[in-house]
C-alpha positions as CSV (number, residue, x, y, z in Angstrom):
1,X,0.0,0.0,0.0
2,X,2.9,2.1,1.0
3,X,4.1,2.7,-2.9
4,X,0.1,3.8,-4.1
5,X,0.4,5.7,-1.2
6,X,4.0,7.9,-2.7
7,X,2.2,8.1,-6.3
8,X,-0.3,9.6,-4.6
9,X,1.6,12.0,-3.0
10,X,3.7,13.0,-6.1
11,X,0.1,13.3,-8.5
12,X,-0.6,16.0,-5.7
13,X,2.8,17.8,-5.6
14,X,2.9,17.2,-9.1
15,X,-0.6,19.2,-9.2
16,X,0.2,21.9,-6.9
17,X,3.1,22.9,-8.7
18,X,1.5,23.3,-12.0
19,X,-1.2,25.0,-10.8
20,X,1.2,27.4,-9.1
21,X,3.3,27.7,-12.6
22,X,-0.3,29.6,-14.0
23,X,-0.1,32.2,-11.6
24,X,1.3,35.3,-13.4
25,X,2.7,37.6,-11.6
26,X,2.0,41.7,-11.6
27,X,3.7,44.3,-11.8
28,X,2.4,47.3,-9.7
29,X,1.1,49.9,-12.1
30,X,2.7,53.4,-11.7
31,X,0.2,56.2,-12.9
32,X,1.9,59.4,-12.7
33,X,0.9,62.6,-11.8
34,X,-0.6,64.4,-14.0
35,X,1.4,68.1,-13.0
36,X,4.4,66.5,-14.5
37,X,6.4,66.0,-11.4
38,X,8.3,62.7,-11.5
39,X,7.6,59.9,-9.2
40,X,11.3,59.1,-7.5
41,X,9.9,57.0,-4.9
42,X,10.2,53.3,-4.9
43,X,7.2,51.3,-7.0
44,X,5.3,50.1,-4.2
45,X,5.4,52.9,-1.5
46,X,2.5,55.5,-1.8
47,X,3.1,58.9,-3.7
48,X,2.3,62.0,-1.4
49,X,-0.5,63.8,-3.4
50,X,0.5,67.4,-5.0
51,X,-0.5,70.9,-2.9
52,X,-1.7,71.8,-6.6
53,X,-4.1,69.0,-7.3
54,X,-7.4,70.8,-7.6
55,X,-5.9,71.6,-11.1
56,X,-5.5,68.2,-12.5
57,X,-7.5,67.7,-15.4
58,X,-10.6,65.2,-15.2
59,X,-8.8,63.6,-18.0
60,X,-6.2,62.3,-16.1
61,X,-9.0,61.1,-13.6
62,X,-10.6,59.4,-15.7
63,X,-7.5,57.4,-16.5
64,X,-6.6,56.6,-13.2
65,X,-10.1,55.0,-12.9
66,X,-9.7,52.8,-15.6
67,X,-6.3,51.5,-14.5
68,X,-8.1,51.0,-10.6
69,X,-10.7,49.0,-12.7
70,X,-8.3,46.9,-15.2
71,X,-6.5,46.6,-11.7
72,X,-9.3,45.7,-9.9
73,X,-10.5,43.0,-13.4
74,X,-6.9,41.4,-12.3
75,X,-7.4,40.8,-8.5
76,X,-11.0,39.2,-9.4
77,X,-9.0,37.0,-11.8
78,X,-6.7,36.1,-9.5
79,X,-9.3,35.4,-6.6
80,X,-10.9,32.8,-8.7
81,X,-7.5,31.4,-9.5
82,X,-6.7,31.1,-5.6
83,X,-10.7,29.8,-5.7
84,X,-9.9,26.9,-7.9
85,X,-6.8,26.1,-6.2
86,X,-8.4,25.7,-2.8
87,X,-10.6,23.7,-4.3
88,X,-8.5,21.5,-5.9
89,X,-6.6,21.3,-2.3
90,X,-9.9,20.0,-0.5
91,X,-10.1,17.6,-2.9
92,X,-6.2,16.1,-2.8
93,X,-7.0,16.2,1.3
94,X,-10.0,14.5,1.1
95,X,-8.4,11.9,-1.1
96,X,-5.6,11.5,1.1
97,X,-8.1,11.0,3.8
98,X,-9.6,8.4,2.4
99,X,-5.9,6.9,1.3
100,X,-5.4,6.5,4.8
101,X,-8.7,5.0,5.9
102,X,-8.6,2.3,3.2
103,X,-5.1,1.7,4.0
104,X,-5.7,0.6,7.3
105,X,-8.5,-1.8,6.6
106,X,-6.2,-3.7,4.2
C-alpha cells in the first residue's frame, strides 16, 4: 500500500506545482501625476498627493479609474484562480483521507 500511497503523494505535488506555474505575476502599475512631477519614490510605496491637485484635469481622472478598474479585473481574476486552487486542495485532502482510511482496513 505504501508505494500507491507515494504516487499519490507525487500526483498531488505534481498538481500543486502546475497550478502554481499559472499564476502570473504583476507588476504594480505606476500612474503618474498628471502636473508633471516625476515619481522618484520606490514602485510600491505611496506617492504623497501634490499641494496643486485641484488643477488636475478630469482627464487624467478618468485614466486613473480605468487603470483601478483593469487593476481591480486582475485581483477578481486572481481570486478565482486562488478559488480553484483551494478547491483543488480540499479535494487532494480528502483523497488522502480516504488513502489512509482504506489503507488501514487492508
Amino acid at each position: 500500500m505504501k508505494p500507491q500511497l507515494v504516487f499519490v503523494a507525487l500526483i498531488a505535488t505534481g498538481a500543486l506545482i502546475a497550478s502554481h506555474s499559472s499564476v502570473k505575476s504583476q507588476q504594480p502599475i505606476v500612474v503618474q501625476a498628471a502636473n508633471g512631477v516625476s515619481a522618484t519614490s520606490s514602485p510600491g510605496a505611496p506617492v504623497a498627493a501634490a499641494p496643486n491637485s485641484s488643477a488636475a484635469s478630469p482627464e487624467a481622472f478618468v485614466i486613473a479609474i480605468r487603470t483601478l478598474e483593469q487593476i481591480k479585473s486582475g485581483n477578481a481574476e486572481v481570486l478565482k484562480r486562488q478559488e480553484a486552487t483551494l478547491q483543488q486542495l480540499d479535494q487532494l485532502q480528502q483523497a488522502a483521507e480516504e488513502l489512509k482510511i482504506f489503507s488501514k482496513r487492508g
